[in-house]
C-alpha positions as CSV (number, residue, x, y, z in Angstrom):
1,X,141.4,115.3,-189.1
2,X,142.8,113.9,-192.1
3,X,141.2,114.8,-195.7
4,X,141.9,113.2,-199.1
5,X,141.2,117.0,-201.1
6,X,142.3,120.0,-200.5
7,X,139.2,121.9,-201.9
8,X,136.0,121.3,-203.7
9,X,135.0,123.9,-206.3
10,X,131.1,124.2,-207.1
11,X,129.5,126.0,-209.9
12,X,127.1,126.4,-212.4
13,X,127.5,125.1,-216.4
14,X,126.9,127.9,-217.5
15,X,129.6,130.0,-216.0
16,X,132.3,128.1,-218.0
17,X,131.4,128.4,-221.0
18,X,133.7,130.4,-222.8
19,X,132.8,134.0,-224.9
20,X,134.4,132.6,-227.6
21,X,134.2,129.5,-229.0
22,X,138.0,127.4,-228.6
23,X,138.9,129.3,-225.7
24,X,138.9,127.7,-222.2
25,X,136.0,129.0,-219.5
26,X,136.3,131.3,-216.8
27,X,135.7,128.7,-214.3
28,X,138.7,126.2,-215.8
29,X,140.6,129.3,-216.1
30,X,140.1,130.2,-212.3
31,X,140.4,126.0,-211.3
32,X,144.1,126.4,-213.3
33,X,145.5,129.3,-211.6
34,X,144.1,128.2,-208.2
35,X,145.9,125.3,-208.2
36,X,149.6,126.6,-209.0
37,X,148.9,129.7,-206.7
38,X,147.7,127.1,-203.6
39,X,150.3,124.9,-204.5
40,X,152.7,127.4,-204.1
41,X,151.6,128.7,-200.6
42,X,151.1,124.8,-199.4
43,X,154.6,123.6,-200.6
44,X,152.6,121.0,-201.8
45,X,150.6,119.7,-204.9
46,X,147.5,121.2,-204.1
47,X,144.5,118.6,-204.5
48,X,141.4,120.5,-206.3
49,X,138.4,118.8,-207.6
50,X,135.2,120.0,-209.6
51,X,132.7,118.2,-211.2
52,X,133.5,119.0,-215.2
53,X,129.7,118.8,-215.8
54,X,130.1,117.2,-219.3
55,X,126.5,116.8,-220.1
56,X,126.4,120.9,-219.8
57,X,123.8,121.0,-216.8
58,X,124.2,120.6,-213.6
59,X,122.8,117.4,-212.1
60,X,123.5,116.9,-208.8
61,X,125.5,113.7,-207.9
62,X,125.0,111.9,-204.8
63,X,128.5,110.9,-205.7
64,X,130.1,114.2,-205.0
65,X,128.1,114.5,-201.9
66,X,130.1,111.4,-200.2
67,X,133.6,113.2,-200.8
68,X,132.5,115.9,-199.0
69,X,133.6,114.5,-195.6
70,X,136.6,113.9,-197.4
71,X,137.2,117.1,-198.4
72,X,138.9,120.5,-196.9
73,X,137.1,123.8,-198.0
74,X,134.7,124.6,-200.5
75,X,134.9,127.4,-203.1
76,X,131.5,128.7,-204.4
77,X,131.6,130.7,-207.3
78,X,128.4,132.0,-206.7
79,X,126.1,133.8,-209.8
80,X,122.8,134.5,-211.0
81,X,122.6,131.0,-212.1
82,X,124.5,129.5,-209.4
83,X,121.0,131.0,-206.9
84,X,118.9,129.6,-209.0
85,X,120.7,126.2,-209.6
86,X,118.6,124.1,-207.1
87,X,121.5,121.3,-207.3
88,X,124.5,123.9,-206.6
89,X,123.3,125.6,-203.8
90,X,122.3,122.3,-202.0
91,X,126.0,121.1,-203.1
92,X,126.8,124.3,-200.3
93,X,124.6,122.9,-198.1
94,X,125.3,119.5,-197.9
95,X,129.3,120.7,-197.8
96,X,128.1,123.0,-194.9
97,X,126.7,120.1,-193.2
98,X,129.6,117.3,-194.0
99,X,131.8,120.3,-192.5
100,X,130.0,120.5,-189.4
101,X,130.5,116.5,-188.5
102,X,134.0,116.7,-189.7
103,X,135.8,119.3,-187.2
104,X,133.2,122.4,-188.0
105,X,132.3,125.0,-190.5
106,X,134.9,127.3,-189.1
107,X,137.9,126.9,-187.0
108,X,138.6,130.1,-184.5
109,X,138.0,132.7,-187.3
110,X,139.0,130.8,-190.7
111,X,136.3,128.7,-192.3
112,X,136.2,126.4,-195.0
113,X,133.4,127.9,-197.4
114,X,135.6,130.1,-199.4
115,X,132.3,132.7,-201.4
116,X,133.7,133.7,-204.7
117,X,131.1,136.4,-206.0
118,X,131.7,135.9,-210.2
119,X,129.2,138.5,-211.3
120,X,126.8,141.1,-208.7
121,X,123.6,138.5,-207.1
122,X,120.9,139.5,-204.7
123,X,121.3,138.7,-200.9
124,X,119.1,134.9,-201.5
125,X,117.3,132.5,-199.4
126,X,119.0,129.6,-200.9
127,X,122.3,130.2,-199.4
128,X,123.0,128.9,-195.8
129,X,123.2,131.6,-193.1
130,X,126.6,131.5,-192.5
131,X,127.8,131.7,-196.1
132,X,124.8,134.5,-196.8
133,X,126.9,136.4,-194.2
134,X,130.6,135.9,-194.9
135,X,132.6,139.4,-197.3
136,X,133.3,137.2,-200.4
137,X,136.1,137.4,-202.9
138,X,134.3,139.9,-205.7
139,X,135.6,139.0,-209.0
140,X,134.0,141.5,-210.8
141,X,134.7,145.8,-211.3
142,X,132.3,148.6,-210.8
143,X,132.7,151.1,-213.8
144,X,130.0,153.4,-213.7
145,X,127.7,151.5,-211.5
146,X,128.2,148.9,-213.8
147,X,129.8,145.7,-213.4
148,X,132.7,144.0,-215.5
149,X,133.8,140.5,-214.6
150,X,137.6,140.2,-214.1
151,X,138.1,138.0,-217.4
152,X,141.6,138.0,-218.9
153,X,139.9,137.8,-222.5
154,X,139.0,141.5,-221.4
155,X,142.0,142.8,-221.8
156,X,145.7,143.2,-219.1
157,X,144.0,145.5,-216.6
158,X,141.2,143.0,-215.7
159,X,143.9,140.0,-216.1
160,X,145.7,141.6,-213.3
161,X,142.7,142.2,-211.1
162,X,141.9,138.6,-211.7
163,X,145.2,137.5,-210.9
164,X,145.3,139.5,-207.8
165,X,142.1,138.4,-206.5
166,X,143.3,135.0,-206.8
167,X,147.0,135.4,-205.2
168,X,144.8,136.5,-202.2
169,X,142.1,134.1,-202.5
170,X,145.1,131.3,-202.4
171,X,146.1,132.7,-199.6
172,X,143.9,133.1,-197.1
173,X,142.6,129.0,-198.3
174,X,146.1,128.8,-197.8
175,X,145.7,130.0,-193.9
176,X,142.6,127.8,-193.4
177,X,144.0,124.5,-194.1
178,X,147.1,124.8,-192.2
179,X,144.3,125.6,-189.2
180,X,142.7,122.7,-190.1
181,X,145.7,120.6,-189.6
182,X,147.8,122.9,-186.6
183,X,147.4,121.0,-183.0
184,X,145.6,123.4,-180.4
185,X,148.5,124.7,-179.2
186,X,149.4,126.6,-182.5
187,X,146.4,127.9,-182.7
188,X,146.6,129.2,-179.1
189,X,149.6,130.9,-179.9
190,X,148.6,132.0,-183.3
191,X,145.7,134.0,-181.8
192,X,148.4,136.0,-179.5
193,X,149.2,138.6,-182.3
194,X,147.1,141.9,-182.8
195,X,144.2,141.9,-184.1
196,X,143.3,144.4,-186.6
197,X,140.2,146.2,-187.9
198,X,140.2,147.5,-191.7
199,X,137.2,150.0,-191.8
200,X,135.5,150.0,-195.3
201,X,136.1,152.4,-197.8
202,X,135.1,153.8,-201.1
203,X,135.0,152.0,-204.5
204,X,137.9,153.9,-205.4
205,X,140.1,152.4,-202.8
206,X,138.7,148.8,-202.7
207,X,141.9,147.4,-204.1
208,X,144.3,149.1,-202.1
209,X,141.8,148.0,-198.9
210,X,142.7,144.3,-200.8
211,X,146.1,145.0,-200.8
212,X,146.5,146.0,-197.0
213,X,144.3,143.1,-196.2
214,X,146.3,140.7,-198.3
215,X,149.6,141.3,-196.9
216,X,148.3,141.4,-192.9
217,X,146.9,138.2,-193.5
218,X,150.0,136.9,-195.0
219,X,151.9,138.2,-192.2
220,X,149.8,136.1,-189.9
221,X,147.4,139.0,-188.6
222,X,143.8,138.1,-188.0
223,X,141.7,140.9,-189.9
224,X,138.3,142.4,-189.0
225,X,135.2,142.5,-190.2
226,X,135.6,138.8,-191.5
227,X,131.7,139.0,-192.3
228,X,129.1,141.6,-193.6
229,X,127.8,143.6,-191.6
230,X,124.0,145.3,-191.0
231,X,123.5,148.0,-193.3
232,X,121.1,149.5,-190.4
233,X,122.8,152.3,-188.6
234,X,121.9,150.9,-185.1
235,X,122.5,147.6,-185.3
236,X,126.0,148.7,-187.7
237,X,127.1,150.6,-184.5
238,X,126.6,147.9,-182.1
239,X,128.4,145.3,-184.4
240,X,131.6,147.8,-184.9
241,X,131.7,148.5,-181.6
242,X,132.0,144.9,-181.1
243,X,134.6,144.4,-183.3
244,X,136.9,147.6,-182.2
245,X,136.9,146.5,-178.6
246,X,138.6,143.0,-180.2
247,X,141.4,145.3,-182.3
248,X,144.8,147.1,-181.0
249,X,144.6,149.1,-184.2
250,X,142.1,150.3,-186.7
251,X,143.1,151.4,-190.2
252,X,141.2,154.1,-192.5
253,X,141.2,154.4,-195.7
254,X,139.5,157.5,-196.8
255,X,139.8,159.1,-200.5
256,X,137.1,160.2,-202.5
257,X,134.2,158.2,-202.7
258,X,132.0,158.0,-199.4
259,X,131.4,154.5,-199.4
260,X,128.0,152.6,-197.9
261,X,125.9,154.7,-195.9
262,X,123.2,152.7,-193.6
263,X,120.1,153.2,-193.5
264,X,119.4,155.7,-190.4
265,X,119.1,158.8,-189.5
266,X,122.2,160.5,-189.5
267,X,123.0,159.7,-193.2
268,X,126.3,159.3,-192.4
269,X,128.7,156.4,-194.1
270,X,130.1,153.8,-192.7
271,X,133.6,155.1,-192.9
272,X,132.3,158.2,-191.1
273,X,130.9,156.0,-188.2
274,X,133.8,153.6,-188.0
275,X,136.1,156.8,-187.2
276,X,134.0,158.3,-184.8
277,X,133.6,154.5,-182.9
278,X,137.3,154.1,-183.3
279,X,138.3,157.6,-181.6
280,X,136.2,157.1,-178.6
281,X,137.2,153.5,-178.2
282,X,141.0,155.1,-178.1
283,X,140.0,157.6,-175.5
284,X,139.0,155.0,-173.1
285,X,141.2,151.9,-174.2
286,X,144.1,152.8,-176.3
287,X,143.2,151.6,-179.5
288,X,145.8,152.6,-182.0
289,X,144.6,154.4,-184.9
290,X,145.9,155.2,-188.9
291,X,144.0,157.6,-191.1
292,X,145.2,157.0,-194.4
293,X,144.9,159.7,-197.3
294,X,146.0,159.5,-201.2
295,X,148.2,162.6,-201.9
296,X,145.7,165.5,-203.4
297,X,142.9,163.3,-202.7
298,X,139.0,165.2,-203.4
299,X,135.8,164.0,-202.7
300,X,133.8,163.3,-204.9
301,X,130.5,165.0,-203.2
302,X,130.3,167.7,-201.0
303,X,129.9,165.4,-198.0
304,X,132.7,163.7,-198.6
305,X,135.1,166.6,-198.8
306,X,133.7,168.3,-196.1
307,X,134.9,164.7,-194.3
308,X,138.1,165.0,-195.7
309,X,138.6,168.5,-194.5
310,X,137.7,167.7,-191.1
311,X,139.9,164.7,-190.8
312,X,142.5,167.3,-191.0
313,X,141.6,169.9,-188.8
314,X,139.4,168.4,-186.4
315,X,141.4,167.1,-183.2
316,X,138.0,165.1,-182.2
317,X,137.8,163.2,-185.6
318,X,141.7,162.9,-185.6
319,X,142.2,161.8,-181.7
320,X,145.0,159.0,-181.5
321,X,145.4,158.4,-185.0
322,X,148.3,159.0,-187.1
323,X,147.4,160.6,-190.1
324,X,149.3,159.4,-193.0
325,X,149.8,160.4,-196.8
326,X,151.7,159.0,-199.4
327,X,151.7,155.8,-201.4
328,X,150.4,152.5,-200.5
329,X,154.1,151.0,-199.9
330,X,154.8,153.6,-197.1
331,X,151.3,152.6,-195.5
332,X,152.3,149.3,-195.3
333,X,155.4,150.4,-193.8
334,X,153.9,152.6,-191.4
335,X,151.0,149.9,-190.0
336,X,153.6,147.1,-189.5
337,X,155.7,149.6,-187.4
338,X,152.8,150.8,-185.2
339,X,152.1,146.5,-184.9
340,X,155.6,145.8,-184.2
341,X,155.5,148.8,-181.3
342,X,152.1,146.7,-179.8
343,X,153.8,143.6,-179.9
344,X,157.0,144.6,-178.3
345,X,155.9,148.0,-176.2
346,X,159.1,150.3,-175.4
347,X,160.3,149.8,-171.8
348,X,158.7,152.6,-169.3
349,X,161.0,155.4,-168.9
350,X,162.6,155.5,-165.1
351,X,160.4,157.6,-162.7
352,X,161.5,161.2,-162.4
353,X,163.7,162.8,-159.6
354,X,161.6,162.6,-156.1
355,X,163.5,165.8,-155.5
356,X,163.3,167.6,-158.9
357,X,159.9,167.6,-161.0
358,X,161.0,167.4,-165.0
359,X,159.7,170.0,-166.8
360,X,160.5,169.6,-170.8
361,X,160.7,172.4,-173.2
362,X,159.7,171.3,-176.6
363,X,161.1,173.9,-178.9
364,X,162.3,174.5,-182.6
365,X,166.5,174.8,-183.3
366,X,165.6,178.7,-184.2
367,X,163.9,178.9,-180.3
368,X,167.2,177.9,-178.2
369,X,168.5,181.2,-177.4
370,X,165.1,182.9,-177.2
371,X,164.1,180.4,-174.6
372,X,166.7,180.7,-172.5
373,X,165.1,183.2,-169.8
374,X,161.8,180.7,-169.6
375,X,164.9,177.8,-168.9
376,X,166.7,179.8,-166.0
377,X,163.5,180.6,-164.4
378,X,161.8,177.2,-164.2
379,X,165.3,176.0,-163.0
380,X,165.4,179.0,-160.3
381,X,161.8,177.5,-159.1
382,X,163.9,174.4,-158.2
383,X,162.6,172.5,-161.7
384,X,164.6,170.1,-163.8
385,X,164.4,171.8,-167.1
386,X,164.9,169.5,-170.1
387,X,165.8,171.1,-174.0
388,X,165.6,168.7,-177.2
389,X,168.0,166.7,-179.0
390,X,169.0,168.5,-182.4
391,X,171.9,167.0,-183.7
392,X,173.0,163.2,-184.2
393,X,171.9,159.9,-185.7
394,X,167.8,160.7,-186.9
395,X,166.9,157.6,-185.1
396,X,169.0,158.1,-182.2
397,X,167.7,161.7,-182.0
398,X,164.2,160.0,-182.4
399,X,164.3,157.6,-179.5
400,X,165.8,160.2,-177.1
401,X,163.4,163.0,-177.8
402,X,160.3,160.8,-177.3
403,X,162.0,159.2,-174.3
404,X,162.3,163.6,-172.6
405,X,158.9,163.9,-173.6
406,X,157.7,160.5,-171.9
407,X,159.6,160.7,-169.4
408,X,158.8,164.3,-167.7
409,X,156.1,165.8,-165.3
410,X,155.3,169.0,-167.4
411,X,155.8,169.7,-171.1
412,X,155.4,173.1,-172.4
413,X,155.7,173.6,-176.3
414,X,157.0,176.7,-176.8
415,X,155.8,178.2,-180.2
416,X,158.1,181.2,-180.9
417,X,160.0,181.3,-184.6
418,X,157.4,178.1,-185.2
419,X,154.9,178.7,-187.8
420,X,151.5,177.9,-187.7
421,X,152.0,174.2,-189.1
422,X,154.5,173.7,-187.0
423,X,152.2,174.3,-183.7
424,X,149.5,172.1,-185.1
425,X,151.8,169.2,-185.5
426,X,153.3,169.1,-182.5
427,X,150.1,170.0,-180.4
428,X,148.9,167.0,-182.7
429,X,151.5,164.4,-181.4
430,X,150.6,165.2,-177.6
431,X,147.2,164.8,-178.2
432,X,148.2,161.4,-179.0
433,X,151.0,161.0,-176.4
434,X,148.1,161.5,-173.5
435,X,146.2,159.6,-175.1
436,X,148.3,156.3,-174.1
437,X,150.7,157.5,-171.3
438,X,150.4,155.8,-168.0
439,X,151.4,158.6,-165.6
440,X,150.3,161.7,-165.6
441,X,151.6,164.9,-167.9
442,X,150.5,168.6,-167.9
443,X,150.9,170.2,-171.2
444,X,151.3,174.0,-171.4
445,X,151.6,176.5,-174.7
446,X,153.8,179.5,-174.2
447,X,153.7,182.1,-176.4
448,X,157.1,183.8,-177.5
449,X,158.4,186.4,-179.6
450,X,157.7,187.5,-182.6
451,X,153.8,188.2,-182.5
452,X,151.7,186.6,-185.0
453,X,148.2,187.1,-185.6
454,X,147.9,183.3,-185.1
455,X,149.9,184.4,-181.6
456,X,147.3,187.4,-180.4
457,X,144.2,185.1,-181.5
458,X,145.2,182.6,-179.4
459,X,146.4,185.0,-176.3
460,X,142.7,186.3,-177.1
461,X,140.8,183.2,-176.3
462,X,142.4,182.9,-172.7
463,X,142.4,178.6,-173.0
464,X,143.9,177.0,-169.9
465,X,147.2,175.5,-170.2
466,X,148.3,179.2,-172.4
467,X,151.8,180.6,-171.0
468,X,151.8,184.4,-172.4
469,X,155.5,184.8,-172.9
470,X,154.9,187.3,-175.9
471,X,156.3,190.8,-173.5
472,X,158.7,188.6,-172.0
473,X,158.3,185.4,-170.2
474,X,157.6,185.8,-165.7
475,X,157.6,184.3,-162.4
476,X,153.9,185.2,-162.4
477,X,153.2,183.5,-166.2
478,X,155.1,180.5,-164.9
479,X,153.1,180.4,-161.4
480,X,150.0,178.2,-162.6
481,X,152.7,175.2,-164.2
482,X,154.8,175.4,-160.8
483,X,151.7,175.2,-158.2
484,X,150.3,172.7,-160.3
485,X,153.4,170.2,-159.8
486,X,153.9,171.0,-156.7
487,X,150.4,169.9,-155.9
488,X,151.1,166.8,-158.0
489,X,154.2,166.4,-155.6
């Protein structure tokens, strides 16, 4: 496929005119930057077009239609106006149909109608299917459920929005005409790297979802939902599920707005849903999970807190997921480590001693004399007794204390000059750890000197998997983990 354009930008008359008279439009402003930013990602002269609609209407010109199999993508800057235009939307639709005899409307999962929503329209008729579909680039901010277009003549905050917007807009156009020009066989291997899925959020972290979005795309990850989905909670729920089982990792980005809640009977949002479909699809399959939350963060409504609050305490709503605070630089951080780790799994730990089950003893520094009699009498039951690193290189001590925790039969977490927090956290983390290991682990509590209330509450509830170590640790207290990896053996 060979194209004379890069891109093809339709609008309406009326969105350029400029709010003041001498100033330049909106629309030449945008056609201005897009071309340097595009440029600048192509290492080339970009090559965009628009019709400069001298006569101030907008005429349709059979003209423009015959470049369109000459031409790349399309940007829409859609708009009241643009709806009701009769010659701009059928300037989509005879793109949308050039497209389809010249290589296809999309290619794998980039397209080349690029939606940019200028001010808030109503889902129309007029627009072809696919484009009525597809997220858009908003170019507009929600203050007080009312909308403000991202104009520089309104001032440095909205100049940088706009700016933004556009850096990713370039971008991902960017992505789509490299497809267009890649042979097969980069695309093949293009499609090899992780997919991931970037539940929605609240207004309040829409641009930090952009930002996250931005640089995955930029670092060649393919990001989902690439298209609106229903607002029906059935038929929402059947899409996501969809999409999860194509992910290796979900990210959630929860702060204090709820977001878009479907129309169904649960009332729930659909960041509430996304989590709950993302934490059974990493029971069964592995999916890798972040929960991201802004330091402090509150919700805004009572249903939204009471979210928040379970995120935190609930091990169901939690399951897999590493649950993250901090700033937005650190989440970045933290996603491209849990992608790297995907793409380039750590090598399986060697089998344990036929003759020797490995029992590990996850402990604090404080705990290594107190645990000493539970050490001697798993070793006197003919066990391989295994202590954690504490001193050395952080990394180093890292690597080898996941490695004695991955690589052992039994793991008992023995909570003695721990607090509370401390317990949670590392209960947390094994949670997780089963919830991707390959062989199988038994994980026991024991419960050591001093007593804590926390201590006799849980001592109390008589859970499986509870060592009672708190009058001194036994054969007897130690006779359930034994028999059960002898049984294993």
């Amino acid at each position: 496929m060979s194209f004379d354009s890069h891109a093809f930008i339709s609008y309406a008359h009326i969105d350029n005119e400029p709010l003041t008279p001498g100033e330049k439009g909106w629309v030449t402003q945008f056609h201005a930057t897009l071309q340097t930013m595009l440029s600048q990602r192509l290492g080339e002269r970009a090559s965009i077009w628009r019709d400069d609609k001298l006569a101030g209407n907008d005429i349709f010109d059979q003209e423009i239609v015959a470049q369109f199999a000459k031409t790349a993508v399309i940007v829409s800057i859609l708009s009241p106006r643009y709806l009701r235009s009769e010659w701009c939307t059928r300037e989509l639709r005879e793109f949308c149909e050039a497209a389809g005899r010249t290589g296809g409307l999309a290619l794998g999962n980039k397209s080349r109608v690029f939606k940019v929503v200028k001010t808030p329209i109503e889902s129309g008729a007029s627009l072809p299917p696919i484009v009525e579909r597809m997220l858009g680039y908003e170019f507009y901010a929600m203050e007080n459920d009312e909308p403000t277009e991202l104009d520089p003549a309104f001032g440095e905050a909205l100049r940088q929005q706009f700016l933004s917007k556009l850096s990713r807009l370039a971008w991902d156009m960017a992505k789509s005409l490299q497809s267009l020009s890649e042979t097969a066989g980069r695309e093949a291997a293009s499609t090899a790297r992780p997919v991931v899925f970037l539940a929605e959020c609240g207004r309040d972290l829409t641009v930090t979802r952009e930002q996250i979005e931005t640089d995955l795309r930029m670092h060649g990850y393919d990001v989902l939902p690439a298209q609106q989905l229903p607002m029906n909670e059935d038929a929402l729920a059947e899409a996501l599920e969809a999409l999860l089982e194509r992910a290796a990792l979900s990210i959630h980005l929860v702060g204090k707005s709820a977001g878009s809640i479907p129309d169904g009977p649960s009332g729930r949002s659909v960041a509430m849903l996304v989590n709950q479909l993302a934490a059974e699809r990493c029971r069964h399959s592995g999916l890798k999970r972040i929960i991201w939350l802004p330091d402090g963060v509150t919700g805004e409504r009572a249903e939204q807190q009471s979210f928040i609050d379970a995120l935190q305490r609930d091990a169901a709503l939690q399951y897999g997921a590493d649950l993250l605070r901090g700033d937005v630089e650190a989440l970045k951080g933290a996603v491209h480590l849990t992608l790297r780790r995907i793409e380039t799994p750590a090598p399986t730990p060697p089998p344990a001693s036929a003759d020797k089950p490995v029992v590990h003893v996850l402990m604090s520094e404080a705990d290594r004399a107190g645990a000493v009699p539970l050490l001697r009498l798993l070793r006197a039951q003919g066990l391989d007794a295994t202590v954690p690193v504490f001193a050395g290189d952080a990394t180093a001590m890292r690597q080898a204390n996941a490695q004695l925790a991955s690589g052992c039969d039994a793991l008992i977490l023995y909570y003695g000059d721990g607090d509370e927090i401390w317990k949670f956290h590392h209960l947390n983390e094994l949670r997780k750890q089963q919830a991707t290991r390959t062989r199988p682990r038994s994980d026991w509590l024991c419960l050591a000197p001093p007593s804590t209330p926390d201590k006799e509450f849980l001592k109390s509830l008589a859970e499986p998997n509870l060592i009672d170590a708190l009058g001194g640790v036994s054969d007897a207290a130690l006779a359930p983990v034994v028999a059960g990896l002898r049984a294993e053996r």
